[in-house]
N, C-alpha and C positions, 0 to 999 in steps of 0.2 A: 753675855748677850744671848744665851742662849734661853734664858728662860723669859724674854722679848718675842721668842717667833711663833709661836703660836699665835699673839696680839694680831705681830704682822699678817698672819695668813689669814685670821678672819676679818680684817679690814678687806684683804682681797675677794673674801665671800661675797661683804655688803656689797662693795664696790661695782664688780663685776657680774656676779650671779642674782643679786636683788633685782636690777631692772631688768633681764633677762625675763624672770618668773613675773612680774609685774606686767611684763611684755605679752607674755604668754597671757594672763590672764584678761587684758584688752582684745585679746583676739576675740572675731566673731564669723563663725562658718556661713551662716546666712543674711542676706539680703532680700529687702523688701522691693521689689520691682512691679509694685500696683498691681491696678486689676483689678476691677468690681464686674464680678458676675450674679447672675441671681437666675429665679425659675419661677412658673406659675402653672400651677395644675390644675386642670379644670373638667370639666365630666368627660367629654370626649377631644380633648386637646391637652397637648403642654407646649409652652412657650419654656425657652433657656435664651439670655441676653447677656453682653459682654462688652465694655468698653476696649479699643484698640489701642491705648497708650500703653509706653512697655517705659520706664523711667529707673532713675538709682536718686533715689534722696531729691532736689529739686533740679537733676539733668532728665531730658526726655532722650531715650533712649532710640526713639521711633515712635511713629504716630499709626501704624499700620500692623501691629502685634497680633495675631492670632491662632498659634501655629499650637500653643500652651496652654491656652487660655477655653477654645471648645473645641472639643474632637468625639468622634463616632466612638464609641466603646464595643458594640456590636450591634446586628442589624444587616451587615454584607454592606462595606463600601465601596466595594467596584460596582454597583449599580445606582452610586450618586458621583459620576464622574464629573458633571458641571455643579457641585457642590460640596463635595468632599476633597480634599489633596489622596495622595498614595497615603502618607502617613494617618490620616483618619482625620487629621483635623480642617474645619469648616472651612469655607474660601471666602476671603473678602467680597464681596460684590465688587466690583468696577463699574458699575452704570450711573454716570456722572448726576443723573436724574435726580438721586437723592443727596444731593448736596445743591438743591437748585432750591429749595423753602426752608426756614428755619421758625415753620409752624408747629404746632403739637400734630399731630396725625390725629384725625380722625377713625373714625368705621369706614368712609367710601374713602379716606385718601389714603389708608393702608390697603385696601384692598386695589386700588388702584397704582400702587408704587410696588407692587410685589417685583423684586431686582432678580431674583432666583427661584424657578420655582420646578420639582421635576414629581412624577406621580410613579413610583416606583412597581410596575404592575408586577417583576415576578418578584416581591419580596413579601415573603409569608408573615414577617415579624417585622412590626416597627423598630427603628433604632433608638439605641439607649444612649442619650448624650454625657457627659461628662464636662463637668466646668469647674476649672481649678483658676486660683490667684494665690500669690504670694510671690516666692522665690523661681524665678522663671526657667531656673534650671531642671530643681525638685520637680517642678510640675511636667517638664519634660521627661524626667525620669521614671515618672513616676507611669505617666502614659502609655511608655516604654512598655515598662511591667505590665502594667492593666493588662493592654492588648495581647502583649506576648500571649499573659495566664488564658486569656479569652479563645485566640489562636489555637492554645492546645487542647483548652475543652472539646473546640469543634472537631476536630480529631481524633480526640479519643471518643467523642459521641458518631463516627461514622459520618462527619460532614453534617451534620445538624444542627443550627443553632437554637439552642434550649434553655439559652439564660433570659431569662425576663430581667425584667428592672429592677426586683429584689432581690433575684440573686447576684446582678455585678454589684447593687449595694451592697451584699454581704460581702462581698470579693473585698471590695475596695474598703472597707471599715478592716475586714483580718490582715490585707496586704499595710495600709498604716499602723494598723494597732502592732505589726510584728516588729517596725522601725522605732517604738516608743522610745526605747534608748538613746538613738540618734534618729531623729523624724523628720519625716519628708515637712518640707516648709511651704506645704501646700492647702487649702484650705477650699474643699470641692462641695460640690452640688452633681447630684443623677437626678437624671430627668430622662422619662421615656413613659409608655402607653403599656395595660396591661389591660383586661380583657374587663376591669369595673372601670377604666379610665386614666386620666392622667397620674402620675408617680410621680413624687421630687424626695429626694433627704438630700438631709445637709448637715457638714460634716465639720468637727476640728481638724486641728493638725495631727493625732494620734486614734482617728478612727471611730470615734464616738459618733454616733450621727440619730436622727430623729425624723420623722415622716410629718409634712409639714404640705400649704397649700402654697404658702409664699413662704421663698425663703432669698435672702445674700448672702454673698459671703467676699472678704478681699477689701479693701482700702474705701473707706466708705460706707460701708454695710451699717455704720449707726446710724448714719443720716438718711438711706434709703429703705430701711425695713421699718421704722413708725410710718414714713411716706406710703408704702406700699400699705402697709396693716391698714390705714387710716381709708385711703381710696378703694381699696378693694373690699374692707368692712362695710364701709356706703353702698358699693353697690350689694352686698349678699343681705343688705337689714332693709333694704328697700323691695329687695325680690324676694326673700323669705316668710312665712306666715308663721305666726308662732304654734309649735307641736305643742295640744294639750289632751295627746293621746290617754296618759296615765296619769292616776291619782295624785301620785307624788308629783308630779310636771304642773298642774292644775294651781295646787298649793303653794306650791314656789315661786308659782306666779303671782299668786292671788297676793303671796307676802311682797313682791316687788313692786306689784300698784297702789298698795294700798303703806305704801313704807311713810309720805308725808304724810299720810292722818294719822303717823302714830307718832307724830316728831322725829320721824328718823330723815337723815338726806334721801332723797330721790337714789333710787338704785336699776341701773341698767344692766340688763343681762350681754353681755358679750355676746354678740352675733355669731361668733365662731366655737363656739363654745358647745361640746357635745355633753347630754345628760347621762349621769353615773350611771342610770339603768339601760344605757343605750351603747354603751361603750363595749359591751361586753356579746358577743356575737357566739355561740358555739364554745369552742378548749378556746378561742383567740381573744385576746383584749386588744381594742381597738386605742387610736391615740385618744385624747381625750377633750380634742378640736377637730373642726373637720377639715379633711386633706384633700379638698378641691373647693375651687371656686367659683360664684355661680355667674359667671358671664361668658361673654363670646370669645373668640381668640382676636378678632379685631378691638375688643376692648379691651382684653389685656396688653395687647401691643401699644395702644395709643397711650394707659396706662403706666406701662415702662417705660416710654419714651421719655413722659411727663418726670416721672422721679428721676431719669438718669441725667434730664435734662436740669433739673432743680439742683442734684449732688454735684454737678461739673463746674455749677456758678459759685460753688464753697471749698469746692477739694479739687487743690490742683493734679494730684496725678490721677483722675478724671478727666476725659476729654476726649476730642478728635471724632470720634465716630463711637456707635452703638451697634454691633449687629445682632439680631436676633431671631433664632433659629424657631417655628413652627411645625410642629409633627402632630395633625392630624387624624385620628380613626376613621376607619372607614366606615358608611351612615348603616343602619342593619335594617333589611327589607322583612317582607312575610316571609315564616318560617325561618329568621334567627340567622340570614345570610346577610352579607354584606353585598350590597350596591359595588365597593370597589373597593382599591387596597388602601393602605394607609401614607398619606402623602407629605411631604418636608419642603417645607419652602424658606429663604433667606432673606430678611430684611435687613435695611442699610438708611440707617439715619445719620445726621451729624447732630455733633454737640459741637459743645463751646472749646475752642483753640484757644491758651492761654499762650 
């Protein structure tokens, strides 16, 4: 019998320890708990927008999520008390007013529904927002961090805040890129003002990120970034005049008008599209699109509303409400001053309740 027990003992391996290991290997650390956030930069404004539905698979979790999803990175948020929480992140509106039309907003009827709006006179630097989707925890954790790392800048700079909106994007691309191994399950956008105008990047899960004029990111972001491209492209080919400063610009065109009399299809140049001898500024190369857009901050709002309202009637963990955060600069008088600081206000629309 004895040359039988080996057999015996690895039947007890399969038996026992197979679906053990199999077990382990269905295991999954992260969850997807929605979230479509997005950004739009524009010469002297940025918009950051976020749906409120917080969900696990096809359960809604709560219809009132925010807490994850946009919050202050820096800026000094004890002086947006009726708009900011302790923690940094944004406050829902409660002014029942916008859940009273399930119109698209226009220019006068955003301007006229503003639910939050505060003008932050001693604040030297506008605030740099932050908008994550994904895993609702990671993005909490991850906030944590940000802020903390922010917190001790100011401290060790003597109480100064000195990060612009490219430096907490650097921040935030080194603090993901350092978790590659095991990564934050979070998928953000920065958006904040810097002294040529609005700023947005937008990011993976592991830190990579890219400077952009529209960007999403989070549950959704297929169907609402052609949306956004497409609306916001209309407007910058309608307002723009074509550069036929240099030779080579002249040429390029001339081959683009003239492409059906040579048998070729019709060829349109990209509206967003920056020219190769123009990209390049100084030691700095520039993106190779342009990262801002040419309309007003009331057209961008009415424009977000529009897509986020389009993506909620197709993707269920879209829904419930949209708020969207405006940060804009303050106007420059004679001699290169500013008329007044730079101001953040809170919008609050509904979408579709599924």
């Amino acid at each position: 019998m004895s040359y039988r027990r080996p057999s015996f003992i690895a039947l007890l391996v399969v038996f026992f320890i197979a679906p053990s290991s199999s077990a382990a290997n269905d295991f999954d650390p992260y969850s997807m708990n929605g979230g479509l956030v997005s950004a739009v930069a524009g010469k002297d404004f940025v918009v950051v927008a976020s749906d409120t539905r917080l969900t696990d698979g096809y359960e809604i979790l709560t219809r009132k999520h925010l807490q994850s999803r946009l919050w202050v990175a820096s800026g000094g948020t004890h002086h947006h008390s009726s708009l900011v929480s302790n923690d940094g992140s944004v406050v829902i509106p409660t002014d029942e007013r916008s859940s009273c039309s399930n119109t698209t907003p226009s220019n006068t009827d955003v301007t006229s529904r503003t639910i939050n709006s505060i003008s932050p006179s001693s604040i030297g630097q506008s605030p740099t927002i932050i908008a994550s989707a994904g895993c609702s925890s990671d993005c909490e954790a991850l906030k944590r961090q940000i802020r903390s790392e922010i917190d001790s800048h100011v401290h060790w700079n003597y109480g100064m805040r000195t990060l612009t909106p490219t430096g907490v994007a650097n921040l935030l691309g080194q603090t993901l890129y350092a978790r590659r191994g095991f990564p934050f399950y979070s998928f953000c956008i920065v958006a904040g003002l810097d002294d040529c105008g609005g700023v947005v990047h937008v990011y993976d899960a592991i830190g990579s990120h890219e400077r952009v004029a529209v960007a999403c990111a989070g549950t959704g972001k297929e169907m609402l970034q052609p949306i956004l491209d497409r609306m916001f492209a209309s407007i910058s080919t309608t307002t723009r005049r074509p550069d036929r400063g240099g030779g080579a610009r002249e040429d390029e065109d001339t081959i683009l008008e003239n492409s059906e009399e040579h048998g070729l299809p019709k060829l349109v140049r990209d509206g967003k599209a920056v020219h190769a001898t123009k990209q390049r500024i100084g030691l700095k190369l520039q993106p190779p699109v342009e990262t801002c857009v040419n309309c007003s901050a009331e057209e961008a709002v009415a424009l977000l509303v529009r897509g986020y309202r389009s993506v909620a009637e197709r993707e269920i963990a879209v829904g419930d409400d949209v708020v969207l955060c405006v940060i804009r600069k303050g106007r420059l008088i004679n001699g290169g001053e500013k008329d007044g600081p730079s101001t953040m206000e809170v919008f609050h629309y509904p979408l579709k309740k599924h």
